[in-house]
N, C-alpha and C positions, 0 to 999 in steps of 0.2 A: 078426645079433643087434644091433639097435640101444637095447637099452637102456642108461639112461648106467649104470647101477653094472656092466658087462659092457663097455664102451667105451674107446678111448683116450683119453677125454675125461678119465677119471681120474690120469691124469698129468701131465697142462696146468694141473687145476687143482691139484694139488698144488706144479707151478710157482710157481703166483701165491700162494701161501701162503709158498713158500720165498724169493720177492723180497719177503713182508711183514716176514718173520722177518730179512733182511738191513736193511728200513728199519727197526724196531725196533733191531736190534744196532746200525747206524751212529750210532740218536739214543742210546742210550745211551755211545756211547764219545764221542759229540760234546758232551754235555750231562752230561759227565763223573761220570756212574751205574754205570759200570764195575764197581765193587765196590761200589754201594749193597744189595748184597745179597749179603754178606761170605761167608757158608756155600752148599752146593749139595746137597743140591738144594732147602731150605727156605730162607727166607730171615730171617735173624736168629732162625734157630729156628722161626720159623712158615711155615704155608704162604700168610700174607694179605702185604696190602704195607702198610698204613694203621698205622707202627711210628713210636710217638713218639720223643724225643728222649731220654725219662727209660728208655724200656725200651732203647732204642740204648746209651748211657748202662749200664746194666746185662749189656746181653748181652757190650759189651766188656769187664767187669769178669771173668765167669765165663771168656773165650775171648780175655784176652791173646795167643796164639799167631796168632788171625785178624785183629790190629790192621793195617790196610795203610798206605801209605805217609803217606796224610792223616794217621794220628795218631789215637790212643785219645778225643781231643778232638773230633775232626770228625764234623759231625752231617750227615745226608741229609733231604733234604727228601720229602715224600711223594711228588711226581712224581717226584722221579729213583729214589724205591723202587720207584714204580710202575710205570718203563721198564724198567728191571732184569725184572722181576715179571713184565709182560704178553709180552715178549721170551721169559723161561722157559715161559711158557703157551702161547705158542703151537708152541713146540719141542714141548711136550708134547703137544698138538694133531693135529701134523701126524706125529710119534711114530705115532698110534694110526691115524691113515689111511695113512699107509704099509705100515702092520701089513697093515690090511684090503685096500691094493690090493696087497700082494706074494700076499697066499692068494688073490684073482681073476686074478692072471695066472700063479699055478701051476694054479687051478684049468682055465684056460683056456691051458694052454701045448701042448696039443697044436692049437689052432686059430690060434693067436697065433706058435707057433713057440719053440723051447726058447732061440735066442738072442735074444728079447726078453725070455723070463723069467730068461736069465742078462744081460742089461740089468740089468734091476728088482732084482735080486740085488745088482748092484754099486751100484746105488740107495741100495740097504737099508741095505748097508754104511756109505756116506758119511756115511749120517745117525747113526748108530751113535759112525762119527769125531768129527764135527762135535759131538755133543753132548761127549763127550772132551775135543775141546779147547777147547769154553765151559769146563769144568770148570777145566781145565788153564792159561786165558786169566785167570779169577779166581783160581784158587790164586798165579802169580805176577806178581800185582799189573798187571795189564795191558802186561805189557812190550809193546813196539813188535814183535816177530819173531813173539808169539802171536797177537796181532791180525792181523797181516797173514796169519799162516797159517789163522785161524779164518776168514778174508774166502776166500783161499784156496777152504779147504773147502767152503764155502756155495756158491761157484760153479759149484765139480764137482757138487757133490747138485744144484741146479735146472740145470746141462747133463745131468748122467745122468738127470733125470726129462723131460726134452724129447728127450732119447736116446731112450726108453720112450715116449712118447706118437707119436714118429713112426715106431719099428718097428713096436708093438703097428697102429696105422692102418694100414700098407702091408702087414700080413701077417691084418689080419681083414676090409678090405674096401678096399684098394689106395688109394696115394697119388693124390689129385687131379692133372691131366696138368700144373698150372700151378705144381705146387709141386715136379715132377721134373727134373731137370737131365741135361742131356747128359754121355755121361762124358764127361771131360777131366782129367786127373791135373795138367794142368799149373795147372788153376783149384784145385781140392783143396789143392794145394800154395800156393800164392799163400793162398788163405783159410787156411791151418790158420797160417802166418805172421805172417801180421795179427792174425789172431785171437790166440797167444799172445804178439807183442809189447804187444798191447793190454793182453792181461790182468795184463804184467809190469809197464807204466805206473798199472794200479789198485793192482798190491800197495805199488808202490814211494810210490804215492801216501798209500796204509795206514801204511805205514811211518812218511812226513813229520810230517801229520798227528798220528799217536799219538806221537811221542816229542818232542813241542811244539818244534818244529824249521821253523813254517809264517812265521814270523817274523822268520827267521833274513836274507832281505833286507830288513828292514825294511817300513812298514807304509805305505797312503797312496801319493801320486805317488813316495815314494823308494824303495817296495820294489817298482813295476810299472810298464812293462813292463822298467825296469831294476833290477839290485840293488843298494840301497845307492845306487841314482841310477848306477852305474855298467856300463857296457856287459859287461867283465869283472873281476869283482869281485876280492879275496884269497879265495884257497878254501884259507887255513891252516885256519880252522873249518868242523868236522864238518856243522854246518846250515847253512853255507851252501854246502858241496860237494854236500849233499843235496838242496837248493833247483835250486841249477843245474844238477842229472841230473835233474832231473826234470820241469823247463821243457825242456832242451835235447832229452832225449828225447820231450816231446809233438811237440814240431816233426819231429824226425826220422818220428815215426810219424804224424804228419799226413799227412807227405808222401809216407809208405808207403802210406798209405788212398789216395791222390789218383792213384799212380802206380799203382795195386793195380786198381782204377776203370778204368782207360782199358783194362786187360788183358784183363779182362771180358765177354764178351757172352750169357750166360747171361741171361735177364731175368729171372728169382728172387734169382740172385744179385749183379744191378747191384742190385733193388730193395734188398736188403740189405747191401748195399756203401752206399748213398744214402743208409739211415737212420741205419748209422753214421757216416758220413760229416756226417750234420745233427746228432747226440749228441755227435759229438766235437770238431766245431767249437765248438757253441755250449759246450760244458763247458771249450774254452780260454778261453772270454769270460769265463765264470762264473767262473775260478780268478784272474782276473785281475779283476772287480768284487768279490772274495773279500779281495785284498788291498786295493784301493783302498778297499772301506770299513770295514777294519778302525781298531781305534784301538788307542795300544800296550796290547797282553795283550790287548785286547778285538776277538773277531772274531763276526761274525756267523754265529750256531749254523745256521738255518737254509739258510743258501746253502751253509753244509761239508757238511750233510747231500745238496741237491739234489746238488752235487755229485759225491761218491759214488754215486747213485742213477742220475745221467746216464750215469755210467763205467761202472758195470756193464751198462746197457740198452746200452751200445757195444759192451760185449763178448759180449752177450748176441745180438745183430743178428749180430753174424760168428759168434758159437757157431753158432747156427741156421743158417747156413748152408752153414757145414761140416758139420752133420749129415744135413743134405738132398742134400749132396752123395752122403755115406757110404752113405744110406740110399736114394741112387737106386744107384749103384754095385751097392749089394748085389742091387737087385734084376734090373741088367743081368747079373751074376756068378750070380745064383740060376736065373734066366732061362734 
């Protein structure tokens, strides 16, 4: 059956929808839209974004209780309604094709195999959460621990949808020989490692970030590659103990990826080691041209965004790997 709406093609691309819907969510918490669309699932009452300042202005009058931290005062600009806006549309979006790829891979789970439709199931799920804690992320005022749990969650949905798209392919018409890995438990282990210290370095990175703590060594030559100009700084303050977990550990996990590298001889999974390996490097340069051309309070929106974007595509690179691993395993074990 190679037609695409019967193929595993439909969970790849649902992938690429769910890394649009993560660079939407990034620019909105970067271009601080966070709650420019105070209520859920309408926004200021409507379902448009194009909400002036006098109706802004009013909705806060009727829905004091949804006043957030900026203040009954603070007005949104129509781009940041509209990040807000296009961020929920395409949640809603990919909402209704999820819908339709879970009823093709029930309808196709005796040929596809019942543990790739209990995959898609837990697919189904995540996206389920994930709109939850958008919900849950607005309601309290974008605290820093919901953000990073919302980052969190988006991760698992587009790995459990790369989950699905490589069972679904190896059980309706077999993994290509160049994308299956030898077993080896002791690589499994090495990649599932790296893979979740990586992914701790993106939350803790969520974390800094949202709770404006990016700052915290200062800005310019004195806040990189030292803090504060200094090699070890006072870590009596919260943001700057934050700062320097969160340098110290990119380095520690640098050097995990590098020592991870030489273990390796898989050629799928060096290439995939390589590419995280070139995302993670160059995203310590970028966090560091992040503070150098920052000015005080003023930091450059779009490099925090690539930023974020870079991290995930690192963690995304070892995701995939470790699934390829799982899902050649399986079928040496099904075999």
């Amino acid at each position: 059956m190679a037609v695409w709406h019967r193929s595993h093609l439909i969970p790849f691309g649902l992938a690429v929808i769910a890394f649009l819907i993560i660079t939407t969510g990034g620019w909105t918490r970067i271009s601080d839209a966070g709650e420019s669309c105070p209520d859920w699932p309408k926004c200021f009452g409507t379902w448009g974004f194009d909400i002036s300042e006098e109706e802004q202005a009013e909705w806060w009058e009727e829905n004091p209780d949804e006043i957030d931290s900026r203040g009954a005062q603070h007005r949104y600009t129509t781009d940041q309604i509209f990040t807000e806006w296009a961020h929920r549309g395409l949640v809603g979006i990919i909402g209704i094709l999820v819908i339709y790829s879970h009823y093709t891979a029930w309808s196709l789970r005796k040929e596809i195999g019942e543990r790739t439709y209990r995959i898609h199931y837990v697919a189904t799920v995540f996206l389920i959460l994930q709109a939850v804690l958008g919900y849950i992320t607005v309601d309290l005022d974008n605290a820093p621990w919901t953000v990073s749990l919302h980052l969190f969650m988006a991760l698992m949905f587009t790995t459990s949808l790369l989950a699905v798209g490589l069972f679904w392919w190896r059980d309706q018409s077999g993994l290509p020989d160049n994308l299956k890995v030898k077993e080896n438990n002791n690589v499994i282990n090495i990649v599932s490692i790296t893979m979740l210290l990586v992914l701790a370095q993106l939350l803790l990175g969520a974390y800094l970030s949202t709770s404006y703590h990016r700052g915290a060594c200062g800005v310019g030559t004195e806040g990189w590659p030292l803090c504060s100009s200094k090699i070890i700084p006072s870590l009596s303050e919260f943001g700057v103990m934050l700062q320097m977990s969160h340098r110290i550990s990119a380095l520690l996990v640098g050097g995990l990826l590098i020592w991870a590298r030489t273990k390796i001889d898989d050629d799928i999974i060096v290439k995939a080691f390589n590419l995280a390996l070139l995302f993670f490097g160059f995203n310590v340069a970028l966090g560091g041209v992040y503070i150098l051309s920052a000015n005080e309070g003023d930091f450059p929106e779009w490099i925090s965004l690539l930023h974020l974007l870079i991290g995930v595509l690192t963690f995304l690179s070892l995701a995939g790997a470790y699934l390829m691993c799982i899902v050649s395993k399986r079928e040496i074990t099904d075999g």
